[in-house]
DSSP file (Angstrom, degrees, kcal/mol; ACC not computed):
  #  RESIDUE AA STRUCTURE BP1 BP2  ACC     N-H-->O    O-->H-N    N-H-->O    O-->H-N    TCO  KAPPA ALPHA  PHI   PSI    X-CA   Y-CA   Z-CA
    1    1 A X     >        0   0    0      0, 0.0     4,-2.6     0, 0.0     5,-0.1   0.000 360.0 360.0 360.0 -47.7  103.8  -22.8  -74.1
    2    2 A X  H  >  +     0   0    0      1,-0.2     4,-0.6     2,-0.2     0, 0.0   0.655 360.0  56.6 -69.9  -4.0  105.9  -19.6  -74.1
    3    3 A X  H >> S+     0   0    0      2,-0.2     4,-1.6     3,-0.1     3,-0.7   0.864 108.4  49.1 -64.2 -51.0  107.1  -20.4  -77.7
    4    4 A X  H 3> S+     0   0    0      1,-0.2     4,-1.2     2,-0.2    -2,-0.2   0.847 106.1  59.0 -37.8 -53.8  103.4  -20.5  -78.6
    5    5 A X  H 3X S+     0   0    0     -4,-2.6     4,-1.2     2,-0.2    -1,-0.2   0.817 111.9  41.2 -19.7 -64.8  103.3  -17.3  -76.8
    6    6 A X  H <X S+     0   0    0     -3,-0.7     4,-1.7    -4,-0.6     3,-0.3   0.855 102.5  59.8 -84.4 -32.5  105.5  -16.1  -79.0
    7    7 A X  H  X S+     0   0    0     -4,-1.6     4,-1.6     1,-0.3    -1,-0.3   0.712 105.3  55.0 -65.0 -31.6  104.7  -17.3  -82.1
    8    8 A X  H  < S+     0   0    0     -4,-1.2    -1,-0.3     2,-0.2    -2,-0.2   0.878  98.9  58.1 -72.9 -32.5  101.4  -15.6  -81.8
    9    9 A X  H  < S+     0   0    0     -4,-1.2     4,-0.5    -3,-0.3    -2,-0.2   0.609 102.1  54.3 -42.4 -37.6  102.6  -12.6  -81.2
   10   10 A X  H >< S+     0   0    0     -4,-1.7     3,-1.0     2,-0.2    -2,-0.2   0.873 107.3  49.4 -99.6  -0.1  104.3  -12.7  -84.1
   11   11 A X  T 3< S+     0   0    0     -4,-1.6    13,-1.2     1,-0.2    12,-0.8   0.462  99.4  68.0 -47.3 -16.7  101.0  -13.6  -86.2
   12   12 A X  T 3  S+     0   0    0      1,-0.2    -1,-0.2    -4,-0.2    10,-0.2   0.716  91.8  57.4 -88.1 -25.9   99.4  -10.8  -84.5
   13   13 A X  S <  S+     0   0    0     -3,-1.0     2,-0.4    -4,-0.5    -1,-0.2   0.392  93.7  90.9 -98.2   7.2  102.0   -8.2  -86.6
   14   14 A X        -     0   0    0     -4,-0.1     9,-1.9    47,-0.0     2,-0.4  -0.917  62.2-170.5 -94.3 131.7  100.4  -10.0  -90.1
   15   15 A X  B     -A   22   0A   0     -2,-0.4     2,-0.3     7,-0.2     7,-0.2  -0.878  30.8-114.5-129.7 154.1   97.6   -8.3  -91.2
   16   16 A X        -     0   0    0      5,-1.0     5,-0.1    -2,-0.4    30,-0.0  -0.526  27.8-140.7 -55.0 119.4   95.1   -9.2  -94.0
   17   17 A X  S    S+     0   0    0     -2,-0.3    -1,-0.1     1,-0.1    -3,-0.0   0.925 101.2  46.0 -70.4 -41.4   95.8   -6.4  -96.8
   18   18 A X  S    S+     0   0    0      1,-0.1     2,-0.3    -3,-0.0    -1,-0.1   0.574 117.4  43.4 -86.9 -11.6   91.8   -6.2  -97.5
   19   19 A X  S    S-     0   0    0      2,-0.1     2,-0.4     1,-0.0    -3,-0.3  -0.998  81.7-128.7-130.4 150.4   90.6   -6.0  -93.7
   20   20 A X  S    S+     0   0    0     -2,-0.3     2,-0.2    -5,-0.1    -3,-0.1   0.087  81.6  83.7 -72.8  29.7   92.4   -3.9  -90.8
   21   21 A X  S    S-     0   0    0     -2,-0.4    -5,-1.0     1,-0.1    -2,-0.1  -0.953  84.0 -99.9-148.8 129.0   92.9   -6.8  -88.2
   22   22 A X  B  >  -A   15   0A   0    -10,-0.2     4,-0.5    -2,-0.2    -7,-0.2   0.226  35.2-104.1 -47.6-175.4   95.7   -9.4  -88.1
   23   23 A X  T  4>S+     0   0    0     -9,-1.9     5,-3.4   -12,-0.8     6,-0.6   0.764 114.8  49.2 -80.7 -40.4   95.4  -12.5  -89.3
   24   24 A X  T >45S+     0   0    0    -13,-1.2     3,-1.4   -10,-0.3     5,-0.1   0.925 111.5  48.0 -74.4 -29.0   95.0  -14.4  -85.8
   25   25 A X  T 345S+     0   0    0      1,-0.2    65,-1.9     2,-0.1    -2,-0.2   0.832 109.1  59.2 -79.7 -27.1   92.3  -12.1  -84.4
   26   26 A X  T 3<5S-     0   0    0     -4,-0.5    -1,-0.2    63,-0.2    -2,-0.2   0.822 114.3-126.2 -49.5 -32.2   90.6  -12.7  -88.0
   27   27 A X  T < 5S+     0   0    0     -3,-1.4    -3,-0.2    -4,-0.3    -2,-0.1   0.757  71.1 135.1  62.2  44.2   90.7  -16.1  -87.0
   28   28 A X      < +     0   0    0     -5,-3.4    17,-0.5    16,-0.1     2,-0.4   0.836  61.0  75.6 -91.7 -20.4   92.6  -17.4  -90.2
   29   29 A X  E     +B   44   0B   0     -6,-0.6    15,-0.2    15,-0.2     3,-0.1  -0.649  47.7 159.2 -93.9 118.0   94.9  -19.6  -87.8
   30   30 A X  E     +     0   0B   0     13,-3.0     2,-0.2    -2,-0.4    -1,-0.2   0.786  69.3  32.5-102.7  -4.8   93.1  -22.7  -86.5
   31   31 A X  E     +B   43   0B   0     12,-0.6    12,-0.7     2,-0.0     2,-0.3  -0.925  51.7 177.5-171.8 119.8   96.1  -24.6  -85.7
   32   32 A X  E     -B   42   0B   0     -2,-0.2     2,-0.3    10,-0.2    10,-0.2  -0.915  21.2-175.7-140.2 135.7  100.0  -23.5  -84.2
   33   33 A X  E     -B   41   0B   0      8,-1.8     8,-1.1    -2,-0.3     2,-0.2  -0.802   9.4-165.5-130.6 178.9  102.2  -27.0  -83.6
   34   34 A X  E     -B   40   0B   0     -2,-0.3     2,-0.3     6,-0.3     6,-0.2  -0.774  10.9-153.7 175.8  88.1  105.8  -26.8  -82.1
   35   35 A X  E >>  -B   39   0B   0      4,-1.1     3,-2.9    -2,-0.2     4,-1.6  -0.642  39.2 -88.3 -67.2 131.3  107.8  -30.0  -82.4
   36   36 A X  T 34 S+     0   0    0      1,-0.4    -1,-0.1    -2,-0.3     0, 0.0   0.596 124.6  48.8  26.1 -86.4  110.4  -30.8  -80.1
   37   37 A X  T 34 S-     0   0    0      1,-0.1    -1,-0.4     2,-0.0    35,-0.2   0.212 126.0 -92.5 -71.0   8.7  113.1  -29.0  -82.0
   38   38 A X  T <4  +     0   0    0     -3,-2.9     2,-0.8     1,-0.2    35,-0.7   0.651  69.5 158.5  88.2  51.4  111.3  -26.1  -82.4
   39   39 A X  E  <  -Bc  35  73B   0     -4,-1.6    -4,-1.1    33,-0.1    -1,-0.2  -0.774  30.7-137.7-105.5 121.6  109.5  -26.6  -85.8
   40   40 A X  E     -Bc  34  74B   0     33,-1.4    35,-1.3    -2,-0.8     2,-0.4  -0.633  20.3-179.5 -72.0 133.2  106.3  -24.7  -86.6
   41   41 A X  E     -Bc  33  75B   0     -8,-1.1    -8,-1.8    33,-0.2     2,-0.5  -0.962  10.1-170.6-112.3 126.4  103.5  -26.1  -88.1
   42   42 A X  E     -Bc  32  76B   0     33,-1.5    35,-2.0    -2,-0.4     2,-0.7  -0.989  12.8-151.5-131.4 104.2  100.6  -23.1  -88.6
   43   43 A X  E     +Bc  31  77B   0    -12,-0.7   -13,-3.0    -2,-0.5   -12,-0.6  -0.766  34.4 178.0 -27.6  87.6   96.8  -24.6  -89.9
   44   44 A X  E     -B   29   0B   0     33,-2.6     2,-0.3    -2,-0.7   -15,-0.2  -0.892  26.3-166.2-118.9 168.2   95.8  -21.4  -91.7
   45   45 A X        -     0   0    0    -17,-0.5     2,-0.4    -2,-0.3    35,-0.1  -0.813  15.7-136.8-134.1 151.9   92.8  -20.7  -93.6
   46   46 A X        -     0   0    0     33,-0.7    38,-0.5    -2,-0.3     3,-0.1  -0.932  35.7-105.6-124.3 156.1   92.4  -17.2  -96.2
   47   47 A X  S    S-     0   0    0     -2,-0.4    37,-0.6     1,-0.2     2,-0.3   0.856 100.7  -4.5 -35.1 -81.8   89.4  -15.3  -96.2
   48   48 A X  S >  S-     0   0    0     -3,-0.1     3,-1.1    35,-0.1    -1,-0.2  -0.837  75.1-105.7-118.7 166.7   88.5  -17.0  -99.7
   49   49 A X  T 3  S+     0   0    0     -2,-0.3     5,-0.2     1,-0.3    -2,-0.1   0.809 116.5  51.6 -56.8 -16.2   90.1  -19.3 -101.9
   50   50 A X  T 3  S+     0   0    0     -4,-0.1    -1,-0.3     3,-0.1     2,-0.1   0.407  77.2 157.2-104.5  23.9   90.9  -16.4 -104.5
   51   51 A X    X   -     0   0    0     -3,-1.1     3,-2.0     1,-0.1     4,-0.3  -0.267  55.4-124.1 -45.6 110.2   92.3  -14.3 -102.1
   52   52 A X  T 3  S+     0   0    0      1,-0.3     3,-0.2     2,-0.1     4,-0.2   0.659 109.5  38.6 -41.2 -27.9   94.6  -11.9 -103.6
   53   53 A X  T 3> S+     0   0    0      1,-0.1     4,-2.4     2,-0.1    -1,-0.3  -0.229  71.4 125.6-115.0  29.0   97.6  -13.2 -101.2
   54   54 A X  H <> S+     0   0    0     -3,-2.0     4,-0.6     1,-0.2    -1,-0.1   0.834  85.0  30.0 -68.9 -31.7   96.7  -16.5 -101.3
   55   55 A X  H  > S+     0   0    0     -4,-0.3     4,-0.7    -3,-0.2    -1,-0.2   0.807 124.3  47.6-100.5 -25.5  100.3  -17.3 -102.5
   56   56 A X  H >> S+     0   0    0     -4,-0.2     4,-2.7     1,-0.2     3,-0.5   0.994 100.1  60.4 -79.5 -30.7  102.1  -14.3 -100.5
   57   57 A X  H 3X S+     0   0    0     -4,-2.4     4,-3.5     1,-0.2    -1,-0.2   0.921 103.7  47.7 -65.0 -36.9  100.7  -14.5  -97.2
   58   58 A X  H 3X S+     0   0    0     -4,-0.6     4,-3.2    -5,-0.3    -1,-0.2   0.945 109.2  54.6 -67.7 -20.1  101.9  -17.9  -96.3
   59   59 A X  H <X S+     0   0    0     -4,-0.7     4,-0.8    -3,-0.5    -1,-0.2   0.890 111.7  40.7 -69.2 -39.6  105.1  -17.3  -97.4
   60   60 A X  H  X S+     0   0    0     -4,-2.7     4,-5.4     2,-0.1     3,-0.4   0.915 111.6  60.7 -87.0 -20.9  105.6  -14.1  -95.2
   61   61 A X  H  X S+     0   0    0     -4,-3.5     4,-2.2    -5,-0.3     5,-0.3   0.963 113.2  38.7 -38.2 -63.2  103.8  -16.1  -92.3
   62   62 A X  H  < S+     0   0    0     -4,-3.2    -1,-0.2     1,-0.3    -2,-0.1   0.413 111.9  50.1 -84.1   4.2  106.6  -18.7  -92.5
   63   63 A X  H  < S+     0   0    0     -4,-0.8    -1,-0.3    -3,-0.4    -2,-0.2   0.788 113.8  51.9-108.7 -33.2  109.5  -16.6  -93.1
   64   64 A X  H >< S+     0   0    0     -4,-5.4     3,-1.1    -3,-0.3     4,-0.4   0.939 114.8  38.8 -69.2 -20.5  108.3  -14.3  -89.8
   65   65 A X  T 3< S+     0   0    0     -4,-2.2    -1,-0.2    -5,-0.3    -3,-0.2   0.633 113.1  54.7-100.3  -2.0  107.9  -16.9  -87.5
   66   66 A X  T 3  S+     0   0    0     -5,-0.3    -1,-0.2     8,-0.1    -2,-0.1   0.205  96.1  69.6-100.4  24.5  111.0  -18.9  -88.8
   67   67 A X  S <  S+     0   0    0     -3,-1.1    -2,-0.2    -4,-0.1    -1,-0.1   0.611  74.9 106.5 -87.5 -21.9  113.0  -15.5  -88.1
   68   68 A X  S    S-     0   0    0     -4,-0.4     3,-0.1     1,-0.2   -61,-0.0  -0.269  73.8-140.9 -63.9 130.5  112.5  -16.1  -84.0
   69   69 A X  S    S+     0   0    0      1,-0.2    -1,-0.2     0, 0.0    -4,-0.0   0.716  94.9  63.6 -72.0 -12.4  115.7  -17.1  -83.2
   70   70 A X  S    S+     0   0    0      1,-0.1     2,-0.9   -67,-0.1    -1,-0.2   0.751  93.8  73.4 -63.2 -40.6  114.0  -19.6  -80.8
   71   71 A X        -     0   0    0      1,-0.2   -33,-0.1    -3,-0.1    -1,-0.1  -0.653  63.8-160.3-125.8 141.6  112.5  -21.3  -83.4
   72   72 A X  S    S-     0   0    0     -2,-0.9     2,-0.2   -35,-0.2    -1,-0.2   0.936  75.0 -11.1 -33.6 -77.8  114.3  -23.9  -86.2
   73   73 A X  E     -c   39   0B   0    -35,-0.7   -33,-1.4     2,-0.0     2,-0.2  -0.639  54.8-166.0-118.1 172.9  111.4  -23.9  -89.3
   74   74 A X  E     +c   40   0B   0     -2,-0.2     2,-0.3   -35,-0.1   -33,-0.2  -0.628  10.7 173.1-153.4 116.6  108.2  -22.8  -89.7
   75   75 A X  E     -c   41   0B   0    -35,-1.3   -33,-1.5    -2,-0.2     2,-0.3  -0.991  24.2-123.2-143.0 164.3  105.7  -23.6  -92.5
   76   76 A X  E     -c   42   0B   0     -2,-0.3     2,-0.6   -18,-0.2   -33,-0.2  -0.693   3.9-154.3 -93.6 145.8  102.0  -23.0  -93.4
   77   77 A X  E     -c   43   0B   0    -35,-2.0   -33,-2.6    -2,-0.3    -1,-0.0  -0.884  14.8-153.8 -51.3  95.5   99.5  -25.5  -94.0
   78   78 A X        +     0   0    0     -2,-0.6     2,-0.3   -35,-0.2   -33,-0.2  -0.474  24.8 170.5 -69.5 161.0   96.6  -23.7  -96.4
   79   79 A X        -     0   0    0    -36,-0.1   -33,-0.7     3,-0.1     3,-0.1  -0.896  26.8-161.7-165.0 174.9   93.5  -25.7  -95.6
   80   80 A X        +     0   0    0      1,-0.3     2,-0.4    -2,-0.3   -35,-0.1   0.089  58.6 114.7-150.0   3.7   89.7  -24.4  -97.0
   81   81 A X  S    S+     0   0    0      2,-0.1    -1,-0.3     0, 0.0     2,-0.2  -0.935  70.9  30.1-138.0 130.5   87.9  -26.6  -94.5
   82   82 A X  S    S-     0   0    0     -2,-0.4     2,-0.4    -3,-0.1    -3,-0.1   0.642 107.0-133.4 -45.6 179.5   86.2  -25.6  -92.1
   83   83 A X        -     0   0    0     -2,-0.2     2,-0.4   -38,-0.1    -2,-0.1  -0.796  33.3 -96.3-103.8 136.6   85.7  -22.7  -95.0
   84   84 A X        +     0   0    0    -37,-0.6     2,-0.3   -38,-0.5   -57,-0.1  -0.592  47.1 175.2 -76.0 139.0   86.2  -18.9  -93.0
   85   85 A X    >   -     0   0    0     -2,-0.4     3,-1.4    -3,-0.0   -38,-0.0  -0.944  40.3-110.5-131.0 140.9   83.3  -17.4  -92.0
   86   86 A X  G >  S+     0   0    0     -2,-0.3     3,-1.2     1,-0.3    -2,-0.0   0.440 107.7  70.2  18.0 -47.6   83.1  -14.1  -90.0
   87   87 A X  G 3  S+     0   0    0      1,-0.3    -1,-0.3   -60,-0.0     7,-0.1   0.850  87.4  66.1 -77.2 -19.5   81.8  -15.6  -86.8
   88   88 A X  G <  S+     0   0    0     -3,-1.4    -1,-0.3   -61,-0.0    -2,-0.2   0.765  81.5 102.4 -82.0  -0.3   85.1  -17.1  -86.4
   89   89 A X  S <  S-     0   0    0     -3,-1.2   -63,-0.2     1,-0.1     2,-0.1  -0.182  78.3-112.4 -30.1 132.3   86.5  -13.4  -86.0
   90   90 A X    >>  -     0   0    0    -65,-1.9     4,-1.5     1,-0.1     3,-1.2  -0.505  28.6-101.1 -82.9 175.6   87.3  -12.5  -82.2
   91   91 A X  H 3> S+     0   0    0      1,-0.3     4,-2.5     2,-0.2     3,-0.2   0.813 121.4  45.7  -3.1 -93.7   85.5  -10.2  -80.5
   92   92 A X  H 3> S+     0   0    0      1,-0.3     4,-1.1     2,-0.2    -1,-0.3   0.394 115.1  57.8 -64.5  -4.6   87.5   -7.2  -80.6
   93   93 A X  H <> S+     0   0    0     -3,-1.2     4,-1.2     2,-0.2    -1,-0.3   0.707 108.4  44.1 -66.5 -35.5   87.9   -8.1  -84.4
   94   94 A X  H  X>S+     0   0    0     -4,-1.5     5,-1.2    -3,-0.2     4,-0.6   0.950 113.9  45.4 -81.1 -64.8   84.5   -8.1  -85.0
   95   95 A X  H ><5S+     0   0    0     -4,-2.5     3,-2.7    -5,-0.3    -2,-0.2   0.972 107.8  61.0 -54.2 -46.1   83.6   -4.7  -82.9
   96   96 A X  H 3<5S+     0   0    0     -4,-1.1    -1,-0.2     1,-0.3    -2,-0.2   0.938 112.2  43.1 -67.7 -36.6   86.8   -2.9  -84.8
   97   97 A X  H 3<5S-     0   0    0     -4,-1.2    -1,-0.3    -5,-0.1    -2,-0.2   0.530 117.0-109.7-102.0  10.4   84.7   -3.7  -88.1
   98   98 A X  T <<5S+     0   0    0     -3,-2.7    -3,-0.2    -4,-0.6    -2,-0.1   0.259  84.8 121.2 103.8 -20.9   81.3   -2.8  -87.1
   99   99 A X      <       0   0    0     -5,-1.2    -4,-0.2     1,-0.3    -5,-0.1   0.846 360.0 360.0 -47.2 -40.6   80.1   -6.6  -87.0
  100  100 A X              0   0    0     -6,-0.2    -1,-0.3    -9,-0.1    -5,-0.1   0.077 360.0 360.0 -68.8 360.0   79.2   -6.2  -83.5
């Protein structure tokens, strides 16, 4: 659990270039797994499929959270279903952009 911990934390320092709110509070991560050996598996979603970063952001996901020295690998899973919607924003994501 405290790996998880961590591993979110560092998801919380990736931000979406086109909105001002990481990427977890955004609610692009549905998914974090943590094998044994300490291998990351991340479910992520992008805003939309033509998403300007479609190809960088998983690539800097996986290279920050396989910098923790706790943990072995890390890589993302893109997925488009569910499809992101807005609601799936948290809260305090939502109020910071006027959604609320």
């Amino acid at each position: 659990m405290e790996l998880e911990n961590k591993v979110v934390e560092i998801l919380k320092t990736i931000y979406d270039p086109e909105i001002p709110v990481d990427i977890f509070e955004l609610g692009l991560i549905y998914e974090v797994k943590i094998d044994k050996e300490h291998n990351v598996v991340i479910e992520m979603t992008l805003t939309s499929p033509n998403c300007p970063v479609a190809e960088s952001m998983p690539k800097e996901v996986e290279e920050k959270v396989a910098s923790h020295p706790s943990i072995t690998s890390a890589k993302v899973n893109i997925v488009f279903d569910p499809p992101w919607d807005k609601d799936m924003m948290s809260e305090e994501a939502q109020l910071e952009l006027g959604f609320l």
